[in-house]
Backbone as CSV, one residue per row, in Angstrom:
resi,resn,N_x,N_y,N_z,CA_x,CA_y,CA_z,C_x,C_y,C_z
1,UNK,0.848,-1.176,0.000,0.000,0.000,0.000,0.890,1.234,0.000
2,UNK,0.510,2.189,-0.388,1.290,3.147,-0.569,0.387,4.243,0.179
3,UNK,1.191,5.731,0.385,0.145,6.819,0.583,-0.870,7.508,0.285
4,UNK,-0.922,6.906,-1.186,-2.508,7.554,-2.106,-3.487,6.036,-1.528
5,UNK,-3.080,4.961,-1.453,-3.940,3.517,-1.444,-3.434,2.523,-2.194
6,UNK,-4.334,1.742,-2.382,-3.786,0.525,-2.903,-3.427,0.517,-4.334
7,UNK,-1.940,-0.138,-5.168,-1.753,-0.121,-6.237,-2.435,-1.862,-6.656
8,UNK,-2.881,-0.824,-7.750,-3.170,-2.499,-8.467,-2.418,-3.261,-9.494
9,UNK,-2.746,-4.194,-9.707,-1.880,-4.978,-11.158,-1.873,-4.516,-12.431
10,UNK,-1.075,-4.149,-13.220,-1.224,-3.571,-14.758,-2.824,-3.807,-15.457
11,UNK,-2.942,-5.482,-15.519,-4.141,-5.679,-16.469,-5.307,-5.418,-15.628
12,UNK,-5.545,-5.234,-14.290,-6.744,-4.547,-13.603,-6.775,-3.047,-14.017
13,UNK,-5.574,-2.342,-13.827,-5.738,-0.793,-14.254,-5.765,-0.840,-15.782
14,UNK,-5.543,-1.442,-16.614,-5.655,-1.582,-17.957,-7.385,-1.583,-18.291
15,UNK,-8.524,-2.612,-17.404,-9.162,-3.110,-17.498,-10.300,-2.137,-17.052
16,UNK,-9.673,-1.339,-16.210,-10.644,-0.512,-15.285,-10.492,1.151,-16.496
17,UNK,-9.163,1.229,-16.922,-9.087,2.618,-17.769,-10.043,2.340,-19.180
18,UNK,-10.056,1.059,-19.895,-10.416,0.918,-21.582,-12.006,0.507,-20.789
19,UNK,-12.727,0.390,-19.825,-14.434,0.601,-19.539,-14.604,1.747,-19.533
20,UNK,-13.238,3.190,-18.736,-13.948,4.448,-18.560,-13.967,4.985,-19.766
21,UNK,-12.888,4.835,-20.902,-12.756,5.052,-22.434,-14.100,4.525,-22.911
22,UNK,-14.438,3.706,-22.769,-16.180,3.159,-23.563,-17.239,3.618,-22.793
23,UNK,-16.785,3.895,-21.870,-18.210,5.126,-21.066,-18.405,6.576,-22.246
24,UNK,-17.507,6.703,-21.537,-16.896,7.950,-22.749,-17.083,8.166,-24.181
25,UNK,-16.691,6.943,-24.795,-17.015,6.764,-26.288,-18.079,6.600,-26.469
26,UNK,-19.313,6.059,-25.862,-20.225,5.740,-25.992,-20.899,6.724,-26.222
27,UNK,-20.535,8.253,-25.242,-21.764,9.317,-25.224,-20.822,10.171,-26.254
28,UNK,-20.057,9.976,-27.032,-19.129,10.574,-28.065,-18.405,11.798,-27.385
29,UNK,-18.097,11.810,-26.332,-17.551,12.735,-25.324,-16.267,13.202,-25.894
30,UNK,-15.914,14.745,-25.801,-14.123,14.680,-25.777,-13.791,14.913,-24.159
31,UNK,-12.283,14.800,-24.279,-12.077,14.603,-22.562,-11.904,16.079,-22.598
32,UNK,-12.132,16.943,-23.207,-11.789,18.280,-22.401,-13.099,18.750,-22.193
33,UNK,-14.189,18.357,-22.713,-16.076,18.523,-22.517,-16.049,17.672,-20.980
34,UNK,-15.378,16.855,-21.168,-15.719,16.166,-19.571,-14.366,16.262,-18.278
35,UNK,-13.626,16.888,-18.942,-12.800,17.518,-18.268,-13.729,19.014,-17.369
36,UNK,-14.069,19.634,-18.587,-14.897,20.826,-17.782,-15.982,20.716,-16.867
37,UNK,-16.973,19.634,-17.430,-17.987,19.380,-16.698,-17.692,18.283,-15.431
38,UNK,-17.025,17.582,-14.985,-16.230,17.138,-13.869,-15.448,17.885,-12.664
39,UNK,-14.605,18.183,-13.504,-13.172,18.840,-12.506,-11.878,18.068,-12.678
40,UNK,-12.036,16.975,-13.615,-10.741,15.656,-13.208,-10.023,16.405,-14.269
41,UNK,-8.795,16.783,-14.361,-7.944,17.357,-15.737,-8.008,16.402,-16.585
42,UNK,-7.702,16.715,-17.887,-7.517,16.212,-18.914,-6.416,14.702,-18.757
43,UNK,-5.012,15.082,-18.330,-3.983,14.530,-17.999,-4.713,13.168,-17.328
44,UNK,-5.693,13.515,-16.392,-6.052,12.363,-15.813,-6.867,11.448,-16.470
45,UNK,-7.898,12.241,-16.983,-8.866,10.931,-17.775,-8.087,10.371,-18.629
46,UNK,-7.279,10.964,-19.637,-6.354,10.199,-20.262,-5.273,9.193,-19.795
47,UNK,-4.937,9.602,-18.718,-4.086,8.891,-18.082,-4.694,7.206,-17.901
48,UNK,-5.506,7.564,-16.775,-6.744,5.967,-16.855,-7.078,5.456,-17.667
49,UNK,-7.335,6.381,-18.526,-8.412,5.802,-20.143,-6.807,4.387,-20.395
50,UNK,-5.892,5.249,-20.220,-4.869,4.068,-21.191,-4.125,3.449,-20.458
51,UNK,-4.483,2.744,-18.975,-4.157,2.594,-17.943,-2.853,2.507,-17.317
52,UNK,-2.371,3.852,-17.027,-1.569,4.685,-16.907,-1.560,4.533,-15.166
53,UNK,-2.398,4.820,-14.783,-3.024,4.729,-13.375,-3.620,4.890,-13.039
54,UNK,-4.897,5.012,-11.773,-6.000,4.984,-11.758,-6.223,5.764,-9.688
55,UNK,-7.211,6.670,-9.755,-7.271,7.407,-8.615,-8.916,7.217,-8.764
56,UNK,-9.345,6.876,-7.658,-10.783,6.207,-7.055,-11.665,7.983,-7.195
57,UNK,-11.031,8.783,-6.418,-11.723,9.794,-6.195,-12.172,10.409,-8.099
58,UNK,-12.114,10.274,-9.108,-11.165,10.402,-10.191,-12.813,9.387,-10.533
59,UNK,-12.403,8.036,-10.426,-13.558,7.350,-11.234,-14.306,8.092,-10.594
60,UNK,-14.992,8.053,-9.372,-15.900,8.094,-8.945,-16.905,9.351,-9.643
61,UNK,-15.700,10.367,-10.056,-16.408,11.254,-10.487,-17.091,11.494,-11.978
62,UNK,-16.041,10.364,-12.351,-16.618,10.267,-14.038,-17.771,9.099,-13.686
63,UNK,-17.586,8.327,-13.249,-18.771,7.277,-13.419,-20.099,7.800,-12.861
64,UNK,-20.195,9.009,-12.202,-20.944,9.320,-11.873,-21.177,10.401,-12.909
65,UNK,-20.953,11.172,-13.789,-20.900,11.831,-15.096,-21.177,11.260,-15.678
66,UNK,-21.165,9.801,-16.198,-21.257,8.915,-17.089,-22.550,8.370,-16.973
67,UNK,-23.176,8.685,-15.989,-24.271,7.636,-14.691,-24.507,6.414,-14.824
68,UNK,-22.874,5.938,-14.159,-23.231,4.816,-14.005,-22.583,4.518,-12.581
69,UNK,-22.155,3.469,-12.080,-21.080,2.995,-10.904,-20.137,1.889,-10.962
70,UNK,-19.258,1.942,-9.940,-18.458,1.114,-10.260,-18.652,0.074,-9.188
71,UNK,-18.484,-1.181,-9.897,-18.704,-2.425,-8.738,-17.561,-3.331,-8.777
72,UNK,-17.102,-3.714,-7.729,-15.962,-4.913,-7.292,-15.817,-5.995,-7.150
73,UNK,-15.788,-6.755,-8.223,-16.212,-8.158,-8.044,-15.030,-9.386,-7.570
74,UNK,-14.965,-9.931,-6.520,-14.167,-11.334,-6.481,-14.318,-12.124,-7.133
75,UNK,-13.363,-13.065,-7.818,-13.528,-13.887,-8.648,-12.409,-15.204,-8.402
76,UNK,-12.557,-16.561,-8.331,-12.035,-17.364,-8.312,-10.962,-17.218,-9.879
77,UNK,-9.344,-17.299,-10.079,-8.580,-17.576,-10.455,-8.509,-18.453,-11.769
């Protein structure tokens, strides 16, 4: 764990950035239209979109822009 929280594995942040990219694509969004209407900079949605890294406070705010949520699923291996 680090001081921001927990880091995750490449293909989870990979996995979690190319859903917020198809949120996004879906409503034909550019990231600086949802840059403005958010607050998250540009730098960041892009950043996630190409899973770069990923900050909770950050989804939370696009998925909620997006209206949708994010859910955590366990999964057997």
């Amino acid at each position: 764990m680090t001081k921001k929280g927990f880091l995750l594995d490449r293909e989870t942040t990979r996995q979690i950035g190319h859903e917020l990219w198809k949120m996004r694509d879906e409503k034909r969004l550019y990231i600086r239209h949802v840059e403005k209407q958010t607050g998250v900079p540009a730098y960041v949605i892009e950043g996630m979109e190409i899973g770069k890294f990923i900050q909770y406070g950050s989804i939370r705010k696009l998925t909620n822009f997006y209206g949708k949520k994010m859910r955590i699923v366990f999964e057997e291996p």
